[in-house]
MARDREN-618198 format. One record per residue (C-alpha): x, y, z. Coordinates in steps of 0.05 Angstrom, whole numbers, always signed. Each point is the difference from the previous one (the first is absolute). Example, Ala and Ser with C-alpha at 12.3 -4.5 7.8 and 13.67 -1.06 7.14 Angstrom:
> +246  -90  +156
> +27  +69  -13
***
This chain:
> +3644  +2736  +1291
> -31  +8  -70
> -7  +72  -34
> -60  +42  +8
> -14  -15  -62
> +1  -75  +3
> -38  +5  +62
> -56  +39  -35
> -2  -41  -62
> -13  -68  +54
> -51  +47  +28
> -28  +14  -66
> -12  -75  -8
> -32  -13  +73
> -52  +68  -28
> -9  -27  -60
> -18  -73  +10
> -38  +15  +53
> -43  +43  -41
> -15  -40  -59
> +20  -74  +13
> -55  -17  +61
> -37  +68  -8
> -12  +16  +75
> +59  -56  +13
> -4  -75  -14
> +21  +0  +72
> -61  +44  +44
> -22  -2  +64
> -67  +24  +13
> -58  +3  +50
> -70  +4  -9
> -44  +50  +60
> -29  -66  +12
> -11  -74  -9
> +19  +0  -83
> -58  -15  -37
> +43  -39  -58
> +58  -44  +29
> +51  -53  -17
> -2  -72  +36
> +80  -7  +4
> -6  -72  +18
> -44  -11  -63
> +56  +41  -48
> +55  -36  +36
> -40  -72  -23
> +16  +21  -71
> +65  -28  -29
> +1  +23  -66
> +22  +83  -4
> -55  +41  -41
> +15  +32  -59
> -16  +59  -19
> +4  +42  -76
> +31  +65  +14
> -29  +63  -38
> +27  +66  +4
> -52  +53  -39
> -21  -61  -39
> +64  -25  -28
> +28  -63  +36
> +51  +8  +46
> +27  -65  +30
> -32  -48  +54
> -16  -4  +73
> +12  -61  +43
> -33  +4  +72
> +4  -59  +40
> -15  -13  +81
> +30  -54  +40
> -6  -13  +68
> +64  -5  +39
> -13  -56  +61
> +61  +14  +47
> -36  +57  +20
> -68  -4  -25
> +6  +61  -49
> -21  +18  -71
> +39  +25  -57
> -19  +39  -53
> +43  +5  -59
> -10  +40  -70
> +51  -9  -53
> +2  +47  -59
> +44  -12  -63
> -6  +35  -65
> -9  -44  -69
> +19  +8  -77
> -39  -12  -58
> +13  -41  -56
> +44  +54  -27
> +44  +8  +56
> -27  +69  +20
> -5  +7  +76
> -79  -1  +28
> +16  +36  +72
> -37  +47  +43
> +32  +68  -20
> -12  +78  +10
> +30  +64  -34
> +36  +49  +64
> +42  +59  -16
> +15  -25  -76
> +23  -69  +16
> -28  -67  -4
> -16  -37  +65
> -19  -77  -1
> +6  -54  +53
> +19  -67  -22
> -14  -32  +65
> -14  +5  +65
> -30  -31  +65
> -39  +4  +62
> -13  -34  +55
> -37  +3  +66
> +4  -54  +56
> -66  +5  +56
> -29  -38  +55
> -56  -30  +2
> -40  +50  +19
> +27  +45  -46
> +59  +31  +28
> +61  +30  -33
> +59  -40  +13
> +52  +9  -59
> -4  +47  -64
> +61  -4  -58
> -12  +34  -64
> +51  -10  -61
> +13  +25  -70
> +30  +31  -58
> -2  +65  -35
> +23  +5  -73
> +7  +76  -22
> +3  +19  -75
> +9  +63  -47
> -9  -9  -76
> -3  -81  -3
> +69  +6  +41
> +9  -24  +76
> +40  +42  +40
> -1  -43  +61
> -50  -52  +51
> -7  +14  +69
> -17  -67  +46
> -28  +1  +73
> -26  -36  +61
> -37  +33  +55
> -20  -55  +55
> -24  +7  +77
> -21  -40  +51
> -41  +10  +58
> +18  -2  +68
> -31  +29  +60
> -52  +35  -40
> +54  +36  -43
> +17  -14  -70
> +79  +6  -14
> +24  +8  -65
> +61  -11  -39
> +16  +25  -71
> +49  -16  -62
> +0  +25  -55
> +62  +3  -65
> -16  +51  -63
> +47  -34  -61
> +8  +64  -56
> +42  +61  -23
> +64  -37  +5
> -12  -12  +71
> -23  -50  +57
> -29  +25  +62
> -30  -39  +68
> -32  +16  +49
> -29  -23  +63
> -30  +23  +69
> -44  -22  +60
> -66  +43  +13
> -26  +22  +75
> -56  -44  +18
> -67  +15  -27
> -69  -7  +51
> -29  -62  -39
> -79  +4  +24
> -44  -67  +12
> -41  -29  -62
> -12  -32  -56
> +56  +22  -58
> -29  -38  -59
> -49  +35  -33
> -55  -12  -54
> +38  +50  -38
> +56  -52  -7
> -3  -53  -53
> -26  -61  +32
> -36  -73  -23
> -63  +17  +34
> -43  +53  +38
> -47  -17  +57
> -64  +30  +19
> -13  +42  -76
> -67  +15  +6
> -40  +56  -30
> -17  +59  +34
> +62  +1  +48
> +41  +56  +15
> +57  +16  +53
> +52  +45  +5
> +85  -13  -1
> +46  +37  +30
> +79  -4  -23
> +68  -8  +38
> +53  -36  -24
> +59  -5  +47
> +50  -20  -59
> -29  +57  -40
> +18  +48  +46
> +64  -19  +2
> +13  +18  -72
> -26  +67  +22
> +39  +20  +44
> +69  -20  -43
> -37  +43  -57
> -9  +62  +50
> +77  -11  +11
> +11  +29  -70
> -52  +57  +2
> -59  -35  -28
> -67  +25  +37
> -41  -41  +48
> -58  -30  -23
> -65  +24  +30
> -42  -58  +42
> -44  -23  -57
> -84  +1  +3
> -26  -71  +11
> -20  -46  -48
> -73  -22  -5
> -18  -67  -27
> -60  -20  -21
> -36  -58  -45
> -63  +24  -45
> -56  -38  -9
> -6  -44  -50
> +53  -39  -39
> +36  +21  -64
> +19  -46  -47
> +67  -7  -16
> +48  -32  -58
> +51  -46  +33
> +29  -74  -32
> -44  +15  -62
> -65  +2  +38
> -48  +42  +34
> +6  -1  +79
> -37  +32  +43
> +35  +48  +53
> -15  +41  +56
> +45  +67  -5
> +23  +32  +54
> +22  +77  -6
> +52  +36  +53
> -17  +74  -8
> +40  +51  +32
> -28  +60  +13
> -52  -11  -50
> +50  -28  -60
> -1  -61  -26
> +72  -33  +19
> -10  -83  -6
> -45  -43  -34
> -5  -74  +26
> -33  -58  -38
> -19  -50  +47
> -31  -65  -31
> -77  -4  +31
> +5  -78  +7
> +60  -22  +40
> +36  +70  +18
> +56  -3  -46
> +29  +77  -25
> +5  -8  -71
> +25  +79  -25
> +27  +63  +40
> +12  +66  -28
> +35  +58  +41
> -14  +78  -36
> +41  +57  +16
> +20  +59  -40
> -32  -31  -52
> +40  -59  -4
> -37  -76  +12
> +36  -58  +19
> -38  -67  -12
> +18  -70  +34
> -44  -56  -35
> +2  -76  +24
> +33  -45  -44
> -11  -65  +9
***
C-alpha cells in the first residue's frame, strides 16, 4: 500500500485536474428538468471522421490543444466520446500547458484524457479518465503523479476502478483500488457544455435549466473525503440561455456571425458558447471561475 502521503499527492492530481483541465469535468453527466432546448445529434458527430481541434487558452495565454472526436461503435450500437488534451512548446522550447499556482508550487498537466461511451439514446455505458500531473517549485520538478479512473455500468450502477503512481522525492509509490457502485441515473451525459462539432436547435430567445450529477465525479469525492477533505455542497443549477440577436465574432480571419449561449448559475456568468448561426457549428467556449477564463477556439 502506498504512504499517506503518496496517496494524497495522487489525490491532489484527481482535485486538481478536475478543477482546471475540463472546468466542471471534460467528462459530465447532466440532465436538463426537461426536454433540453440545445442538444447534440450523436449519429451526426459520430459521421465526422476527422477529430476537432481546438486552441487552448488559459487567462489568455495559450495552453496546448484539445482533440474531441465521436465514433460510433456498431457491435453494440453505442457512441464514444473521446477528448484528448496534450500540452505544446513554443519555438523556444518553453512548455505552453494549462497550469495553476497551489500552496507555493507549480501545477501543470501535460496530458490527459476522457472518454464517455452511451447508447443511443443517450445512456451512460463506460467512463475512463487519464492523465498526468507535473508539480514544480522554483523551475525545479520534484515529482509527476499519473492516473486512471474508469467505470462501467451495469445494472444501473457505475463501478469504478482506480490507479494511480506519484514518481518524486527519491521515491515511487502505486496505488490502486475498486470503488462501491455508484446509482448511475437515466439520460443524456453529453452536454452542450462539452466541446462538440455542432449544436442543434440554437435559437434566440431559449432558455432551460441543467441540473448536475456525475457518477465518476462522485467517485473522486468520496476517495477525497477519505483524507479529510469536506464534501461538496449539491450545486445551484445552471441556466442556459441564447440572447437575441447575433454577435459577430473573429474566427479564421473573418467575421462570423454567432449565437451565444450563457450558463448562469445562480445569477453568474459561468460559460459562454459561440455557436455558428448558419450550420450549428461551436466555434469558441470560455469557462470563468475565480476569476480565471479558459478559452477553447476551433482550429481548423
Amino acid at each position: 500500500m502506498p504512504s499517506r502521503r503518496a496517496a494524497a499527492l495522487i489525490l491532489a492530481f484527481w482535485i486538481a485536474t478536475t478543477a482546471y483541465v475540463g472546468y466542471r469535468d471534460l467528462w459530465p453527466r447532466y440532465f436538463g428538468s426537461g426536454p433540453p432546448a440545445v442538444g447534440i445529434d450523436l449519429a451526426d458527430e459520430a459521421m465526422r471522421r476527422v477529430p476537432v481541434v481546438w486552441n487552448v487558452k488559459w487567462n489568455g495565454n495559450p495552453a496546448g490543444r484539445l482533440r474531441t472526436q465521436m465514433t460510433y461503435e456498431g457491435s453494440d450500437d453505442t457512441f464514444w466520446f473521446t477528448s484528448q488534451y496534450r500540452t505544446e512548446r513554443d519555438a523556444d522550447g518553453r512548455e505552453r500547458s494549462l497550469r495553476v499556482e497551489l500552496a507555493g508550487a507549480s501545477v501543470s498537466v501535460p496530458d490527459f484524457k476522457t472518454a464517455v461511451r452511451v447508447t443511443r439514446g443517450g445512456d451512460l455505458r463506460e467512463q475512463t479518465a487519464e492523465g498526468t500531473l507535473k508539480v514544480e517549485v522554483g523551475g525545479l520538478t520534484l515529482g509527476t503523479a499519473s492516473a486512471k479512473l474508469a467505470g462501467t455500468v451495469t445494472d444501473g450502477q457505475l463501478l469504478a476502478t482506480f490507479e494511480g503512481g506519484f514518481d518524486g522525492a527519491g521515491r515511487a509509490d502505486k496505488a490502486r483500488r475498486t470503488f462501491a457502485p455508484v446509482p448511475v441515473p437515466k439520460g443524456q451525459p453529453l452536454n452542450p457544455l462539452q466541446p462538440v462539432n455542432r449544436l442543434v436547435g440554437v435559437r434566440p430567445g431559449r432558455q432551460w435549466v441543467v441540473h448536475e450529477s456525475n457518477p465518476l465525479n462522485d467517485v473522486v469525492l468520496a476517495l477525497a473525503s477519505e483524507f479529510g477533505v469536506p464534501p461538496q455542497k449539491t450545486p445551484d443549477p445552471l441556466v442556459g440561455r441564447v440572447p437575441s440577436g447575433t454577435t459577430e465574432v473573429e474566427w479564421n480571419r473573418e467575421s462570423v456571425a454567432c449565437h451565444v449561449i450563457e450558463y448562469r448559475r445562480a445569477g453568474e456568468l459561468e460559460v459562454r458558447t459561440w455557436v455558428r448561426a448558419d450550420d450549428g457549428r461551436v466555434l469558441r467556449q470560455e469557462a470563468y471561475s475565480k476569476g480565471d477564463t479558459l478559452t477553447l477556439e476551433r482550429d481548423e
